[in-house]
C-alpha positions as CSV (number, residue, x, y, z in Angstrom):
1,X,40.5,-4.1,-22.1
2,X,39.9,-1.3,-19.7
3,X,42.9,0.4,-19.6
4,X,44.9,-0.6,-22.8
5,X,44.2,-0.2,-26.7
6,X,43.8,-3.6,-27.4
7,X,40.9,-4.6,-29.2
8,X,38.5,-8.2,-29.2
9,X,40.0,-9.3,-32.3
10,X,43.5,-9.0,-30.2
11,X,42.2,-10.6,-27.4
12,X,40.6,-13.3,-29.0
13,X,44.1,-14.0,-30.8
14,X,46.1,-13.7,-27.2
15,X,43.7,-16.6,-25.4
16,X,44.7,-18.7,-28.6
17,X,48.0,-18.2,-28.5
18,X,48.0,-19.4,-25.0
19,X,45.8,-22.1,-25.6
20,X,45.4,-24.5,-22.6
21,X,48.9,-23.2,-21.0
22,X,46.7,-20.7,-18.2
23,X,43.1,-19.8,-17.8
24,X,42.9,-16.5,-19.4
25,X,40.2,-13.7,-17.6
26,X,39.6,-10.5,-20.1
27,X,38.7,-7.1,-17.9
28,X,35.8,-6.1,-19.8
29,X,35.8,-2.2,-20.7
30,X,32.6,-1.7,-18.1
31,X,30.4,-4.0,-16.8
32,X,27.9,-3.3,-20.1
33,X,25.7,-6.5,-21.6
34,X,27.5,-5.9,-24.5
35,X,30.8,-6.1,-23.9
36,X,30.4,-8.8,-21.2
37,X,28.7,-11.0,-24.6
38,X,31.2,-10.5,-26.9
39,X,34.2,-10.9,-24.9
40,X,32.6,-14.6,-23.6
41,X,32.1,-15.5,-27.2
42,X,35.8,-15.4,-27.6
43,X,36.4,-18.5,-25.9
44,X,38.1,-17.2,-22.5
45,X,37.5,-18.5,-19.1
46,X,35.9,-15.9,-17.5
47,X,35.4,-11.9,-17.4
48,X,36.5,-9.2,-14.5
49,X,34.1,-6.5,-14.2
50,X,35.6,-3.2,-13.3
51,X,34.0,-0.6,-10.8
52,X,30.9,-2.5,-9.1
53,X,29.6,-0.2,-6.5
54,X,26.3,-1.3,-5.6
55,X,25.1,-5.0,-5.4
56,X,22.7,-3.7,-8.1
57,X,25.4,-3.8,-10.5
58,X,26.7,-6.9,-9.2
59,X,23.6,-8.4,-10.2
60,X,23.7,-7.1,-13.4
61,X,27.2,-8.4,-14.4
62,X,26.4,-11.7,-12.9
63,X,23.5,-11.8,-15.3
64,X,25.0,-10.5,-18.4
65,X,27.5,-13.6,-18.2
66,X,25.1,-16.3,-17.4
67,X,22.7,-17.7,-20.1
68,X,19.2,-18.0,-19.1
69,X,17.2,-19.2,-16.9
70,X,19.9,-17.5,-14.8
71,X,21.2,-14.9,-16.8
72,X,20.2,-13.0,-20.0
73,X,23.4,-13.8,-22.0
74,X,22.4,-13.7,-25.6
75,X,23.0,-17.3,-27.5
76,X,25.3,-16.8,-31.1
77,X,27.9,-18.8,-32.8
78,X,31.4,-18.1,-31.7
79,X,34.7,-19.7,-31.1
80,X,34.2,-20.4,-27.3
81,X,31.6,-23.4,-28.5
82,X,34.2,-24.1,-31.5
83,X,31.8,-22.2,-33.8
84,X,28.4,-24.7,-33.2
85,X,30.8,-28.1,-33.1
86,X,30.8,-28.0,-29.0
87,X,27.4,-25.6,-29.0
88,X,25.4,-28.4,-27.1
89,X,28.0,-29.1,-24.4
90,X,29.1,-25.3,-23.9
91,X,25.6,-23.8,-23.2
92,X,25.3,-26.6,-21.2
93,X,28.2,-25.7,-18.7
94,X,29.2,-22.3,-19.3
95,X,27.1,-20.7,-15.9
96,X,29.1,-22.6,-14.0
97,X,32.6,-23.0,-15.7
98,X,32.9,-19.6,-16.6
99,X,35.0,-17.2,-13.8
100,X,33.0,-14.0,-12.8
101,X,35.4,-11.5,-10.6
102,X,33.7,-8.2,-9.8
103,X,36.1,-5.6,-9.2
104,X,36.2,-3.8,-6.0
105,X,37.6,-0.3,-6.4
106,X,35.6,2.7,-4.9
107,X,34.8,3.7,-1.7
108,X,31.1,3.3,-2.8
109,X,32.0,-0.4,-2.8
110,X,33.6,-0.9,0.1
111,X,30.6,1.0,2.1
112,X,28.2,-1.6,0.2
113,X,30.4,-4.8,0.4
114,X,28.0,-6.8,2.5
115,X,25.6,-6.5,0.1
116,X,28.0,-6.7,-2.6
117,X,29.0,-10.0,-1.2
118,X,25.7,-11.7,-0.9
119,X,24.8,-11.0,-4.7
120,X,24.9,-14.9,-6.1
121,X,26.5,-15.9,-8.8
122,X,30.0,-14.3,-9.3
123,X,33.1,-16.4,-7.9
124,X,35.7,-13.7,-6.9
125,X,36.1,-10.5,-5.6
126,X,39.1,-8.4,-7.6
127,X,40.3,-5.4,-5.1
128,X,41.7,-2.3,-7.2
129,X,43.8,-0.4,-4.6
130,X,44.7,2.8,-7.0
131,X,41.2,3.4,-8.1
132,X,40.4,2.8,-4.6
133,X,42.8,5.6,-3.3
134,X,41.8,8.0,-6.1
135,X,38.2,7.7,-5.1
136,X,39.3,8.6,-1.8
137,X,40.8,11.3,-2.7
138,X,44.5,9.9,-2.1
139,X,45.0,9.0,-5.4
140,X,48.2,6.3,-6.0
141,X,48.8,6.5,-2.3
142,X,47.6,3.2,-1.5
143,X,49.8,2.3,1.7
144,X,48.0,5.0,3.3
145,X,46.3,3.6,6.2
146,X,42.7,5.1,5.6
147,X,43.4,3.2,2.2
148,X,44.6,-0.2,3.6
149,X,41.8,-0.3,6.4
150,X,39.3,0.1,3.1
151,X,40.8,-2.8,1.4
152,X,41.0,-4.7,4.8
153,X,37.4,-4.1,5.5
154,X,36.7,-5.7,1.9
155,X,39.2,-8.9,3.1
156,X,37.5,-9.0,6.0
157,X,34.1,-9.8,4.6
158,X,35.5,-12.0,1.7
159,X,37.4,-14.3,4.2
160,X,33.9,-14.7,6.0
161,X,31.9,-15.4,3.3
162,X,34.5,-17.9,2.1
163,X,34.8,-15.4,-1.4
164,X,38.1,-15.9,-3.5
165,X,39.6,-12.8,-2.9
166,X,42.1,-11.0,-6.0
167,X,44.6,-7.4,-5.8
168,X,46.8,-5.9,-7.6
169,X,50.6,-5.4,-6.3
170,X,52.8,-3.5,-7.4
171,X,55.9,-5.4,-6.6
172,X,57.1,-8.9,-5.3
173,X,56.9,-7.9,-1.9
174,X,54.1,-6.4,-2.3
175,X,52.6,-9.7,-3.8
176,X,54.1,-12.0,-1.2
177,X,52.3,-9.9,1.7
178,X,48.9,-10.4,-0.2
179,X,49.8,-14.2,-0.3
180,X,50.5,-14.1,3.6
181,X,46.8,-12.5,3.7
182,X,45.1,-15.0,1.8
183,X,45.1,-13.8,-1.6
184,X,44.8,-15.9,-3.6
185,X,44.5,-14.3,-7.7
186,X,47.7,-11.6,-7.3
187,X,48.5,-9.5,-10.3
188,X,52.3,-9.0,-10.1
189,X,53.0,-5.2,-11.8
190,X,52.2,-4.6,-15.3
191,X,54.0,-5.3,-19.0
192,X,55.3,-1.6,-19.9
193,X,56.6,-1.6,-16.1
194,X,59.1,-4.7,-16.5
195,X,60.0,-3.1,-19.6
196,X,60.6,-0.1,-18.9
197,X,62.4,-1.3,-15.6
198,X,65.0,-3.6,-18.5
199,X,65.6,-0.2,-20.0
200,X,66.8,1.8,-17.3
201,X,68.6,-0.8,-16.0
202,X,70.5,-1.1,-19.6
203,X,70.5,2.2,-20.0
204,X,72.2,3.1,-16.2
205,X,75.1,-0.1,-17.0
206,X,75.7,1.3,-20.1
207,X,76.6,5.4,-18.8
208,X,78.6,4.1,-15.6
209,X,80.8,1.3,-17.7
C-alpha cells in the first residue's frame, strides 16, 4: 500500500482470494497507528513498516500492532477474528502470530541499526536498497559499493542478532545472490515489470518475424 493505488477494501479482497495458499504481509502506507489497525483487522498475517530510522520508531510500530499489555492496538470487530466468531482465540494469539518486518531503507537507519535491532518485538528486518541509494544520494544505483557496504553493514548485525533478514531484488540473479547471503524473505521484481517485460518481448517477435 505504499507505493501503489490500491486501497484496504482491495487488499482485504486479495488476502481472501489467496486464502490459506501463502501468508500474505500488507506494506502499510507509513508506520502511523492508524493504518497499522486497520490493515491488521483485515485478516493478514502481518504488516511491513516502511522507513524506520530510529529505534524510536521501531518501538512505535511494534506497539501499534500488538494489543495491550504490550502494545496499544485498538480492539474492534473485523474479519481477521471472523467478525467476533474467533474474537476470544485471536486477541489471544495475535502478539505473537502476527509478522512485524520494519523496513530498512535510509542511511539514518543503517547509522542506528544496533539500536534498531535491539527494539523487542518485531520479527524481521526488510532492507530497501533503492530508497537506500536515493537517501544516499545515488539514487537506483544500488550495486554501488558505498550502497552495498550499507546494506552489508545492516546483514551484518541481523546475522548476529539471529534477526530474519528480507531485500528486494531486482532479478533472479539478483535473488539467488541474496539466498547465498542468507536471506531469507526475497522479493523477486515487481508485477508491471513481468508485464511489461511479456510485452516487449511480443512486441520485438512480432517486428522481426
Amino acid at each position: 500500500m505504499e507505493h501503489s493505488t490500491l486501497n484496504l477494501e482491495l487488499v482485504q479482497q486479495i488476502i481472501q482470494a489467496v486464502g490459506s495458499n501463502a501468508a500474505c504481509l500488507v506494506r502499510a502506507p507509513g508506520n502511523d497507528v492508524v493504518w497499522l489497525k486497520r490493515i491488521l483487522d483485515t485478516g493478514c498475517d502481518g504488516v511491513i513498516v516502511p522507513q524506520i530510522q530510529t529505534p524510536q520508531e521501531a518501538l512505535q510500530a511494534v506497539r501499534a500492532c500488538k494489543y495491550p499489555p504490550e502494545g496499544i492496538r485498538s480492539v474492534g470487530l473485523s474479519r481477521a477474528h471472523n467478525y467476533g466468531i474467533d474474537f476470544q482465540e485471536y486477541v489471544a494469539t495475535a502478539n505473537q502470530k502476527l509478522v512485524v518486518a520494519l523496513q530498512i531503507e535510509h542511511i539514518n537507519a543503517v547509522d542506528n541499526i544496533d539500536e534498531i535491532a535491539a527494539v523487542a518485538g518485531f520479527d524481521a528486518i526488510i532492507i530497501g536498497p533503492y530508497d537506500l541509494s536515493a537517501s544516499m544520494g545515488k539514487i537506483g544505483q544500488v550495486d554501488c559499493p558505498e550502497v552495498q557496504q550499507a546494506i552489508a553493514r545492516v546483514r551484518q548485525t541481523c546475522v548476529k542478532q539471529n534477526i530474519p533478514l528480507g531485500i528486494f531484488a531486482k532479478d533472479s540473479r539478483a535473488a539467488l545472490l541474496a539466498q547465498n547471503q542468507g536471506y531469507r524473505l526475497i522479493c523477486v521484481g515487481l508485477d508491471f515489470n513481468y508485464l511489461l517485460t511479456g510485452a516487449q518481448q511480443t512486441l520485438q517477435q512480432l517486428k522481426s518475424s
